[in-house]
N, C-alpha and C positions, 0 to 999 in steps of 0.2 A: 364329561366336563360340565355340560350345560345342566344334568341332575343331582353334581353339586352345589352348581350354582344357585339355585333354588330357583326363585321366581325371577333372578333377572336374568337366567341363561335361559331363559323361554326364547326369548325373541336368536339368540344364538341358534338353536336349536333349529327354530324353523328358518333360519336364516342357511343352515347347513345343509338340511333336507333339499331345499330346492334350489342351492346348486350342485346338489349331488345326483337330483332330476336334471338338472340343465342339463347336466355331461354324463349323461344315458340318452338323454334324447340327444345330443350334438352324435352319438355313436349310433344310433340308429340314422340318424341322417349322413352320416358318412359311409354305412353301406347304401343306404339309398340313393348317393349320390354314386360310387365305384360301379353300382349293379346298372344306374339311367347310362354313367359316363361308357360301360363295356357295351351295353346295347348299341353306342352311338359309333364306337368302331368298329364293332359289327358290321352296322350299317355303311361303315366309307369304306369296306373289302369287299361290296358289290361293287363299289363303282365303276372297275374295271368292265364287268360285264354289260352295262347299261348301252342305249343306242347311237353313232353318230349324228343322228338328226340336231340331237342337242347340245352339240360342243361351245359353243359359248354359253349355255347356262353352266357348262361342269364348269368352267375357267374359274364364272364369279363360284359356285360351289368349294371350287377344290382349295379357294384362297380361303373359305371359312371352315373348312378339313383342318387346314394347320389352326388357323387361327384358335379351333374348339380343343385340337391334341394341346395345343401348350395352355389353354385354359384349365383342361381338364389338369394338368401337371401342377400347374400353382393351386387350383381345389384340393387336390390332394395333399400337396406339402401343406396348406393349408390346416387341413382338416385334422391333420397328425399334430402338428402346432398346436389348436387347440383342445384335443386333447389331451397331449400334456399340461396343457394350462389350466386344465380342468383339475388336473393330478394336482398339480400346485395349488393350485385355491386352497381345496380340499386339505392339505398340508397345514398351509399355513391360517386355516382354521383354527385347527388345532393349536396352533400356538398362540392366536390371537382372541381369544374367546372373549377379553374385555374391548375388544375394540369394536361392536357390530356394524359401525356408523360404515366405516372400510370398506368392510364382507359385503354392505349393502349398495355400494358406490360401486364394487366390481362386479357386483349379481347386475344390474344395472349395465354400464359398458358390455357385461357375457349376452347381455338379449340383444343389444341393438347389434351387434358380431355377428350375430344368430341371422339375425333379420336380414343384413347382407349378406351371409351366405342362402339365404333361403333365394332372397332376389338375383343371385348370380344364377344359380340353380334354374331360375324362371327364365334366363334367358337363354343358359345353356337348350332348355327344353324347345324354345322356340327356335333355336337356330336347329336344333334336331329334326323337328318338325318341316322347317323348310329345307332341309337335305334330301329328307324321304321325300317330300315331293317332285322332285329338279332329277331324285335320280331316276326316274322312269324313264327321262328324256335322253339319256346319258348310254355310249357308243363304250366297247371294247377298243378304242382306239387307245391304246398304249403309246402311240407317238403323241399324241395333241395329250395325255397325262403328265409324260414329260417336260412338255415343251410348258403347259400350262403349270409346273411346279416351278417354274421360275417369278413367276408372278406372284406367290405366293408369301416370299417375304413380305412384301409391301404391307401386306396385312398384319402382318408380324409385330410391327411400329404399335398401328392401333392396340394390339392384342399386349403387347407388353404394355403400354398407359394403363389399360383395363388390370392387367396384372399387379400391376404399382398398386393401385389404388384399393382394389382386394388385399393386398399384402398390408398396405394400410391400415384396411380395417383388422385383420388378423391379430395385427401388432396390440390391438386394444385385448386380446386373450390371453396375454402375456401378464404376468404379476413382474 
């Protein structure tokens, strides 16, 4: 379309190219994200093993165990979301080749999406980071795991806000 457009489908053109970049790089960042998220359960199937010295450090740990599984849950619906959203732009390019002003408004909202999900991403990692650390401390006690998974809604509250508000921005991927 844009090379019969002559000289005004230029700006369409490269307006297509780099959201068609965006959403390769949004897929490469959702396996980067699936491959960090499986390390990080990896990592909470030791915790059984770790020491009783440290049972109230697993307690506050185990409350941010769930808290990261159901994070990592909404990343993921997440991430599929906008990739379909990426499908759609890409569509409705296609049909909108005189409108660039649009294309350029939603390439726009797809970076700043981006930018949240990258910052979610940085905090997933640091709450990974302080797992592996906590879990050295951390006892095969299978009774105080139990007992400590009660505790663990509480977190839950927090971690759904966090999830709203990720869902929020997701919502700006959507055409």
């Amino acid at each position: 379309e844009a090379a019969h457009a002559g000289e005004a489908g230029k700006g369409f053109s490269v307006v297509s190219d780099e959201i068609r970049k965006l959403a390769e790089t949004s897929s490469e960042q959702s396996k980067k994200i699936g491959d960090e998220l499986k390390r990080i359960q990896e990592t909470f199937a030791d915790v059984a093993g770790a020491s009783d010295n440290a049972r109230k450090s697993f307690e506050s740990v185990s409350k941010r165990v769930t808290s990261t599984n159901q994070l990592v849950q909404q990343i993921h619906g997440a991430i599929q979301e906008q990739s379909e959203g990426s499908k759609q732009i890409l569509e409705a390019l296609q049909a909108m080749n005189d409108n660039t002003s649009q294309v350029k408004n939603a390439s726009v909202e797809m970076t700043e999406g981006t930018k949240t999900i990258l910052d979610e991403i940085s905090k997933l990692h640091d709450i990974s980071q302080e797992i592996s650390g906590l879990m050295t401390n951390i006892t095969e006690e299978t009774a105080e795991i139990n007992a400590a998974s009660g505790r663990l809604s509480e977190a839950s509250g927090e971690l759904n806000k966090n999830v709203q508000d990720i869902g929020s921005q997701i919502d700006l991927f959507k055409i």
